[in-house]
C-alpha positions in Angstrom: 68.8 -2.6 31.6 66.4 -4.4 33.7 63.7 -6.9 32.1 61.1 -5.9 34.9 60.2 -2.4 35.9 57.4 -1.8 38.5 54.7 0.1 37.9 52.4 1.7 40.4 49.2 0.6 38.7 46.7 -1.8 40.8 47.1 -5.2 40.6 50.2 -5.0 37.6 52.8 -7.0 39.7 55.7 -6.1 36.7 55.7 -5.1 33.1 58.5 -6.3 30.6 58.9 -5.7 27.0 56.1 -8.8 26.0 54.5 -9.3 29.5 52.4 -8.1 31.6 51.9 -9.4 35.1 49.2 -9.1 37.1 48.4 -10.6 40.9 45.1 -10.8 42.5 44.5 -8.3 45.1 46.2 -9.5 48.6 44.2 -9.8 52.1 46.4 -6.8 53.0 44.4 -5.3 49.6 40.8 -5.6 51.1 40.6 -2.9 53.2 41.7 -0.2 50.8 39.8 -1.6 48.0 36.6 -1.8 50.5 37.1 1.8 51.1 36.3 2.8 47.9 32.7 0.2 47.4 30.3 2.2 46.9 32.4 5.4 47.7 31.1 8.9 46.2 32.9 11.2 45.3 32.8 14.9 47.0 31.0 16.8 44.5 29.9 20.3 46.0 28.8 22.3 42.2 26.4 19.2 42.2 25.4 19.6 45.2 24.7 23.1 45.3 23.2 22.6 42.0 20.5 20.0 43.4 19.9 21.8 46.2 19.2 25.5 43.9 17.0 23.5 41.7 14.7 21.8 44.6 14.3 25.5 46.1 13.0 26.5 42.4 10.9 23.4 42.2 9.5 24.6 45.8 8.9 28.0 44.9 7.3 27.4 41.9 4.7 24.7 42.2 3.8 26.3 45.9 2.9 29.3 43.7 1.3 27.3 40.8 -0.6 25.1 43.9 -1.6 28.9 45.4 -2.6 30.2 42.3 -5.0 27.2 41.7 -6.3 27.5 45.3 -6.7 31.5 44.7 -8.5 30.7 41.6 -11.3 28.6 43.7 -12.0 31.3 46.1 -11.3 34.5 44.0 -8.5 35.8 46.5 -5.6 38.1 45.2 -2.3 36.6 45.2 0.5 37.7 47.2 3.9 37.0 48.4 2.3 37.1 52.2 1.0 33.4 51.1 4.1 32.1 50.8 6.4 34.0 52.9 3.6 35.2 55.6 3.3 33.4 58.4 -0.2 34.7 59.7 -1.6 33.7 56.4 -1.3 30.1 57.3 -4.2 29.5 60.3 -7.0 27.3 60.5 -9.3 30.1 61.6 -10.0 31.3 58.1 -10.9 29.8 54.7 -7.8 31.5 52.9 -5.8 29.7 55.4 -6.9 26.5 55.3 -6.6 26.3 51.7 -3.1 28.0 51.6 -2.6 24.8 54.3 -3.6 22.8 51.6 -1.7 24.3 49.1 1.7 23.8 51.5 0.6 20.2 51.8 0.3 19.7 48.0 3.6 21.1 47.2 5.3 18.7 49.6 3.3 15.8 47.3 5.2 17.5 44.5 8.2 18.3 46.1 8.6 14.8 46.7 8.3 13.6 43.5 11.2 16.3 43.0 13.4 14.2 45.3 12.7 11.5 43.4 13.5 12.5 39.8 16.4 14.6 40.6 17.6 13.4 43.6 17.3 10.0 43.2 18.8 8.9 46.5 17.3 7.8 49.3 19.7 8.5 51.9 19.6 12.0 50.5 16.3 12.8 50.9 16.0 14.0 54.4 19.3 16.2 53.9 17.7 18.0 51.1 14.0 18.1 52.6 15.2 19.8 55.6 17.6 22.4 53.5 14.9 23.4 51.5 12.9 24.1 54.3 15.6 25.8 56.1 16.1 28.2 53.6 12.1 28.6 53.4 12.7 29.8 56.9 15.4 32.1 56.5 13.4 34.1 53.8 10.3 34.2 56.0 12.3 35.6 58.6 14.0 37.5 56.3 10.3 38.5 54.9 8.5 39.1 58.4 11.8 40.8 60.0 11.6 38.4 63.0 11.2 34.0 63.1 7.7 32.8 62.6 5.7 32.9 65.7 2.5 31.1 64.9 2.4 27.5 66.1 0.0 26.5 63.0 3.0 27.6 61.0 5.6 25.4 62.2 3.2 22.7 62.9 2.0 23.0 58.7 6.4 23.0 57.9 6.7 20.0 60.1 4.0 18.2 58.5 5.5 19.2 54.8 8.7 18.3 55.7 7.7 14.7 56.8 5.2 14.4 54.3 8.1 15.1 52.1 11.4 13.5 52.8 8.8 9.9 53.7 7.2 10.0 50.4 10.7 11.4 48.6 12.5 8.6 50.0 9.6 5.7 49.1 9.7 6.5 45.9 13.9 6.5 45.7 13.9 3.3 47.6 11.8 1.7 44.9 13.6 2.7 42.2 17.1 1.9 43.9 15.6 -1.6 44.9 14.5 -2.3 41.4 16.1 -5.7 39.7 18.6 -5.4 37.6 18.9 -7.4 34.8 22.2 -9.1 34.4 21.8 -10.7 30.3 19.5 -9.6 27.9 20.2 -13.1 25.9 17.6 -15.9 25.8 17.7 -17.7 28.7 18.1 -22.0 27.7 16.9 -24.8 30.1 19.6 -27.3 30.8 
């Protein structure tokens, strides 16, 4: 019986009955071993999970922000404000504040991004879904696309508003120090 057997561990060269051998990684090494910095792995439950819970965070604070704005002007609440596209216009009170109330969620949605999120890269993928499938159930609301310019101009707006501020507040935590020892530090 052989003394060495190889293994096909990274980086064990040979393994005996006492020893263990280990190499450092080769030039050859790099490029596979660069491949997998800061490599993520494919995770679509998590994905579709993040991207169900940012809808619920939309629906729900547009309709908490709706109902505060209804409470103001004494208007009845309705799925028209959030699904309706003629309910968003500038010509009418109801409509500027149901503009507002759009704008505010997009404040709140980013904040969203940035707790559950957490990913700056990610935050224009998942700003633009959620407003994709805001779209869809319009359509799927009105029976046809959204035709009003002042609706597509106030879902622009939210989604900038949104995936800029989202991604801010990612990018500061992601560029935070780290500490690397907790132990006194000594001057030499």
């Amino acid at each position: 019986m052989s003394t060495q057997q190889y293994v096909p561990v990274r980086g064990v060269v040979a393994v005996s009955e006492s020893l263990i051998c280990f190499r450092s990684p080769s030039p050859d090494d790099w490029p596979k071993m660069a491949s997998h910095f800061r490599s993520y792995i494919w995770d679509p439950v998590l994905i579709l999970s993040q991207i169900v819970l940012m809808q619920c965070i939309y629906y729900s604070f547009l309709g908490l922000w709706l109902a505060g704005v209804d409470s103001l002007v004494q208007s009845n609440r309705s799925l028209d404000q959030i699904f309706s596209y003629e309910i968003l216009g500038f010509a009418t009170m109801q409509g500027r504040l149901s503009m507002m109330a759009f704008i505010l969620n997009s404040l709140t949605c980013a904040l969203g991004l940035w707790l559950f999120i957490r990913r700056g890269k990610q935050c224009l993928d998942f700003t633009v879904t959620v407003h994709f499938f805001h779209m869809i159930g319009c359509w799927i609301y009105n029976a046809h696309l959204p035709a009003a310019l002042s609706w597509w101009l106030v879902n622009v707006a939210c989604m900038a508003l949104m995936a800029v501020i989202g991604e801010y507040l990612c990018m500061q935590t992601e560029l935070r120090a780290i500490p690397v020892s907790s132990g006194p530090k000594s001057n030499l």
